[in-house]
C-alpha positions in Angstrom: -53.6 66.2 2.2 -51.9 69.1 0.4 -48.8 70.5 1.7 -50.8 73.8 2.4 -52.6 71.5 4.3 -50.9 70.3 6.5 -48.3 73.6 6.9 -51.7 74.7 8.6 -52.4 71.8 10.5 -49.1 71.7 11.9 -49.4 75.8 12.8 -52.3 74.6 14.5 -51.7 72.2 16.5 -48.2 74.4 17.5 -50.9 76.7 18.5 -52.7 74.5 20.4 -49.7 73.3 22.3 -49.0 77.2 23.4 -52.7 77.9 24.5 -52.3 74.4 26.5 -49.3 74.6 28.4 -50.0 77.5 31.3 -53.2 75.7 31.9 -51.6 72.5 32.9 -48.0 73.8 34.3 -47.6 78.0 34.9 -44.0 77.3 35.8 -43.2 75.6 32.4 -45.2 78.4 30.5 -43.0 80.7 31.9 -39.5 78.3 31.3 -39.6 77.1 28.1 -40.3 80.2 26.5 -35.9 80.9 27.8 -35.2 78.3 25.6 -33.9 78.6 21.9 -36.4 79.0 19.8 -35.1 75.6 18.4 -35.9 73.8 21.1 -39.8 75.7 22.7 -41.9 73.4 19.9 -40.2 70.2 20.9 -40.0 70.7 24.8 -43.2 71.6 25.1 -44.4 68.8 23.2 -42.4 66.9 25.4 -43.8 68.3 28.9 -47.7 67.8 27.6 -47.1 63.9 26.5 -45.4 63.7 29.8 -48.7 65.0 31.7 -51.1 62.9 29.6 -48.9 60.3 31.5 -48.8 62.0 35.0 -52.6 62.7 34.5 -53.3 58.8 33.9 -51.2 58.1 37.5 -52.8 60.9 39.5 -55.9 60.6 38.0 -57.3 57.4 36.1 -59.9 55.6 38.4 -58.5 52.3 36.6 -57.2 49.2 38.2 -53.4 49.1 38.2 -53.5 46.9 35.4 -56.1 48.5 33.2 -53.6 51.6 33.9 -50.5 49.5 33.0 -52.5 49.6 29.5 -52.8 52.9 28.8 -49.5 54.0 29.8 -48.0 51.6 27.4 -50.3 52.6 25.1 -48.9 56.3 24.7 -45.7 54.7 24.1 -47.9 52.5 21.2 -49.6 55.8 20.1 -45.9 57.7 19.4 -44.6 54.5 17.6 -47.7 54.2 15.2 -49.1 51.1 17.5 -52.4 52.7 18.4 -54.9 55.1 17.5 -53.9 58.3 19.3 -57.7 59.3 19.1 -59.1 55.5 20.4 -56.3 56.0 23.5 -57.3 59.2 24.2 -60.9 58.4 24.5 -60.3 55.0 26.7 -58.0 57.3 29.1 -61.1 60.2 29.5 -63.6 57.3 30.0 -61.2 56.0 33.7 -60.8 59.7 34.3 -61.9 61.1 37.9 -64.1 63.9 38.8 -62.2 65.5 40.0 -59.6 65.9 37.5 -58.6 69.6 36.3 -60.3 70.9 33.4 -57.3 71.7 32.0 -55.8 67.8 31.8 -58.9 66.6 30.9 -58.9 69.0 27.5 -55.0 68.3 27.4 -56.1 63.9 27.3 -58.9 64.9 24.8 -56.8 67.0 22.5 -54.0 63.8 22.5 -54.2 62.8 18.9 -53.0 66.7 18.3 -50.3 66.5 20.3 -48.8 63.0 18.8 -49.7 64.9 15.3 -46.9 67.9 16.4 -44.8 65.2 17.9 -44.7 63.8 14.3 -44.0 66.7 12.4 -40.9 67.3 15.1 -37.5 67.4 13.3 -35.9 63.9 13.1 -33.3 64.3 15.5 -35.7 65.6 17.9 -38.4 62.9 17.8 -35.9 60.2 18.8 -35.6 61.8 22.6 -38.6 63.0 22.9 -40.3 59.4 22.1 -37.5 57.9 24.2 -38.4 59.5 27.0 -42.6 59.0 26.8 -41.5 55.5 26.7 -39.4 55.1 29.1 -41.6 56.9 31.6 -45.3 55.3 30.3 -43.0 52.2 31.0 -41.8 52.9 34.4 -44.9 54.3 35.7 -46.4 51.4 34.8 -44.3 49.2 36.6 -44.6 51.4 39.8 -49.0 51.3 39.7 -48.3 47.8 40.9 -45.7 48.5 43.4 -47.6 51.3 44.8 -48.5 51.4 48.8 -50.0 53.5 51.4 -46.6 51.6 53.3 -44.5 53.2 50.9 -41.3 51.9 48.7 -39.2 48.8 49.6 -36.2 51.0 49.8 -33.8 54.0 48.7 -33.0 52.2 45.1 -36.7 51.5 44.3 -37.2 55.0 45.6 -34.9 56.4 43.4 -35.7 54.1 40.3 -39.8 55.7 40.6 -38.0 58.9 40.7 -35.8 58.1 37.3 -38.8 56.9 35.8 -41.1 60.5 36.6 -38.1 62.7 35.9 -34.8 61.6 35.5 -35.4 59.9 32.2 -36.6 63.8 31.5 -33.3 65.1 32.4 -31.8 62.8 30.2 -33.7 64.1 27.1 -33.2 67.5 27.7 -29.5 67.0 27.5 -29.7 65.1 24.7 -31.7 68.2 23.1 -29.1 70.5 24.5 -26.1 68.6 22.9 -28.2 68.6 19.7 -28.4 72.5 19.6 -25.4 73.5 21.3 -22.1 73.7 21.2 -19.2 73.7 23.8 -19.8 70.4 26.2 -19.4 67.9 23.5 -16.8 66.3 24.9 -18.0 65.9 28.8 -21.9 64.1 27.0 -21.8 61.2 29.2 -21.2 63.2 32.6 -23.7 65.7 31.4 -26.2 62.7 30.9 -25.5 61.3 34.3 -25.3 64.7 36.1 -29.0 65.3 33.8 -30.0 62.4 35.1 -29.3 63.0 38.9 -30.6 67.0 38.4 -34.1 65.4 37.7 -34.0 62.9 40.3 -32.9 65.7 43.0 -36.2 67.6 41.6 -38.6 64.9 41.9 -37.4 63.9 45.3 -37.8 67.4 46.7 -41.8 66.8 45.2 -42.3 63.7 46.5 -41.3 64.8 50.3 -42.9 68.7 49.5 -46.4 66.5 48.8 -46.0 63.1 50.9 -49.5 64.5 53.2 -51.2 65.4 49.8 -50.3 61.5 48.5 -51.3 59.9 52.0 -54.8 61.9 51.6 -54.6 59.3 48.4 -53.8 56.6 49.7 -50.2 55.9 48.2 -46.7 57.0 49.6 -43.5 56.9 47.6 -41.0 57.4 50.5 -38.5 54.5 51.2 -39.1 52.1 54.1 -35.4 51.1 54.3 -34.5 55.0 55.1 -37.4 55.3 57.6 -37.3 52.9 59.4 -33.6 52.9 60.6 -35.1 56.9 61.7 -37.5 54.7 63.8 -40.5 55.4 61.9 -43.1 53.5 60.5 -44.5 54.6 57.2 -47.6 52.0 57.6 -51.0 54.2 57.0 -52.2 53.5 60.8 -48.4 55.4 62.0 -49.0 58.8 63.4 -46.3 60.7 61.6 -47.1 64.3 62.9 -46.2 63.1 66.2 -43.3 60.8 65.3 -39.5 62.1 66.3 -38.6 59.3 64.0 -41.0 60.7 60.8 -39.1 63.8 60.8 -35.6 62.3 61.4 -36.5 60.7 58.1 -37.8 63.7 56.8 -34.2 65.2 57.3 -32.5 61.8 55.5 -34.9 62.5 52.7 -33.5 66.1 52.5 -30.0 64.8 52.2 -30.9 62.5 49.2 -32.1 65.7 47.6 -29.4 68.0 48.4 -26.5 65.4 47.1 -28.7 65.4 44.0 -29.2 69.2 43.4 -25.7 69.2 44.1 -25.5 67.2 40.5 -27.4 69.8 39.6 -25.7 72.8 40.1 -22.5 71.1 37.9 -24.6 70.7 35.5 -25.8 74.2 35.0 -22.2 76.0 35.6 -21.3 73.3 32.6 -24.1 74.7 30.3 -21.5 77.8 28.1 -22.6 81.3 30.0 -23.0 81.9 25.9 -26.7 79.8 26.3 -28.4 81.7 29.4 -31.8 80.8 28.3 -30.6 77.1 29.1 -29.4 78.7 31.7 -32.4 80.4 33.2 -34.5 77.4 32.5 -32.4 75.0 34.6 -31.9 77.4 37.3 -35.1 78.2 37.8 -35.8 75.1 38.6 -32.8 74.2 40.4 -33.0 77.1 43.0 -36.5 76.5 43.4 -36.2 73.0 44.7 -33.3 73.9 46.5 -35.4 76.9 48.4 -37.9 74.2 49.0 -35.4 72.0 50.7 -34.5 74.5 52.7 -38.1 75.3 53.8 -38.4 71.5 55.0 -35.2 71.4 56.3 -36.1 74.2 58.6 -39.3 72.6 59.2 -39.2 68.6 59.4 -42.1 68.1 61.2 -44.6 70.2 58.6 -48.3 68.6 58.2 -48.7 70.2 55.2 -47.3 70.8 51.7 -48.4 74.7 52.0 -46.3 75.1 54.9 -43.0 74.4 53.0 -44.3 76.0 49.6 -41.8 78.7 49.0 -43.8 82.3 48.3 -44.9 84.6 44.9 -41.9 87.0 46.6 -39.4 84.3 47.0 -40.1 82.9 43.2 -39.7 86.5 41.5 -35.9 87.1 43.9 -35.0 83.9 42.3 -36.0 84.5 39.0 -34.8 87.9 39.2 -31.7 86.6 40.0 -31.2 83.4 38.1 -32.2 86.2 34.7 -28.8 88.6 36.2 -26.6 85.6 36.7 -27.6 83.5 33.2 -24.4 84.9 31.7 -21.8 85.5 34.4 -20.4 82.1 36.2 -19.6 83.5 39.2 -23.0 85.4 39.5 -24.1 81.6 38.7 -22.7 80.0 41.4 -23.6 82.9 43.9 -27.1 82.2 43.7 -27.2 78.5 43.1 -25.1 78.7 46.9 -27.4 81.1 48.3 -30.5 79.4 47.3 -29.9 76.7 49.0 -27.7 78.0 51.8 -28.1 76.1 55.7 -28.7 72.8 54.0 -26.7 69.9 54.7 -23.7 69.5 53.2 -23.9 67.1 49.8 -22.0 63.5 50.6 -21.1 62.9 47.1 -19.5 66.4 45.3 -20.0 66.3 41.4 -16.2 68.3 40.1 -17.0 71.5 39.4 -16.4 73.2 35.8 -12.3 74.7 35.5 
């Protein structure tokens, strides 16, 4: 192939990737483009190999095992191990149904987005692979331990949760620290603190949608933390009636909130000179945090639309989160009021200065 060639394949498949992403995530379509421009290719890149993955959890028909396969397998398709095509084709034949039209395309058009993955710059490939891994990986690990009884506990809880996103949080730092300057020195506290910001997000989705994944037959709440509420987390337990289910509910809340609060030092640590980074962390910060708030004000909801925060309440945020990108005290306004009347965090990250 002639270097003309592939310049146009890669503009391409660049161009695939941009028609792709608001069809599979309408929040990251409207996050990554705050981003350097040096970094949009490569996380969005990213974000769609990490849905193939989500896709094959939510929904591949496939026995656990057979599952276990093709997650590994997108790790063996970015290292060269397997035919990007001949994965994507054994993932669309386990698909469901019922699966959106839009990850179907996404698992069909696979070998295109390992192609842009390829043609990423060096330094960028090395994260971005790590992290594919490391979640096709963990995932896989967690299709055997799945339950409609939930988790053992809050370590394996938070372990699934490192494994969906905090291993994301992780790479993003590491991109961050690639292309910007001014927080150096403080890269293994911003790793952790990345780290715990993507735990305290995916722990705010997996209470937000535990009815949605009882419907399916799997819960990833921890027994340990339940059950010393008084609740059983067994598929026979009647949780809407259950004092004990939404005592839980509010222990679960406080998991989240000393995670977010990781969160919010991480963000004030990002230089006020990069509010794109800005934005897109905040964004999703204060989002999670307004959806804490919503099931902390609401324990006992049956529902994930009864704690979904509103159109209105996403554009106040974003609106504000865009006026306080570049002015830390403006920052730390809205990252406080977002999640105002929540529990106080146990553990409290230092703050930047």
């Amino acid at each position: 192939m002639s270097d003309r060639d592939r310049a146009y394949r890669w503009a391409a498949d660049r161009a695939y990737q941009e028609a792709a992403l608001p069809g599979v995530s309408r929040t990251f379509a409207l996050t990554i483009p705050q981003l350097p421009e040096a970094l949009r290719d490569t996380v969005t890149n990213a974000y769609l190999l990490c849905r193939v993955a989500d896709t094959v959890e939510d929904h591949a028909t496939a026995e656990p095992a057979a599952k276990h396969d093709l997650m590994v397998g997108l790790k063996e398709a970015l290292h060269g191990g397997r035919e990007p095509a001949r994965l994507s084709q054994q993932i669309q034949a386990v698909l469901a149904a019922d699966t959106p039209p839009a990850e179907r395309e996404l698992v069909a058009s696979l070998p295109r987005v390992v192609a842009v993955t390829g043609a990423l710059p060096e330094a960028h490939r090395g994260p971005v692979i790590r992290c594919v891994s490391v979640m096709g990986e963990g995932m896989a690990r967690f299709q055997r331990l799945r339950s409609p009884a939930g988790l053992a506990d809050r370590a394996q809880f938070e372990a699934y949760c490192y494994y969906v996103a905090g291993v994301v949080g992780e790479m993003l730092t590491e991109l961050f620290l690639l292309e910007v300057s001014g927080f150096d020195e403080d890269r293994a506290e911003m790793m952790d603190l990345g780290r715990r910001f993507g735990l305290g997000l995916q722990a705010t989705n997996v209470i937000k949608d535990v009815w949605a994944d009882r419907e399916r037959g799997v819960c990833w709440l921890p027994r340990d933390i339940f059950t010393e509420a008084g609740c059983s987390l067994g598929p026979e337990a009647e949780w809407s009636e259950d004092p004990g289910f939404r005592r839980g509910i509010g222990r679960m809340v406080a998991i989240g909130v000393e995670h977010m609060e990781a969160a919010r030092a991480y963000i004030l640590r990002v230089p006020a000179t990069q509010p794109g980074i800005r934005r897109f962390c905040a964004w999703a910060a204060t989002m999670s945090l307004a959806t804490l708030r919503q099931i902390h004000r609401h324990p006992g909801f049956q529902s994930g639309a009864e704690v979904k925060i509103s159109r209105g309440q996403v554009r106040r945020l974003a609106a504000l989160t865009r006026y306080a990108a570049g002015r830390d005290w403006a920052m730390r306004t809205v990252l406080a009021w977002s999640g105002r009347g929540l529990p106080r965090p146990q553990v409290h990250p230092p703050g930047p200065g």
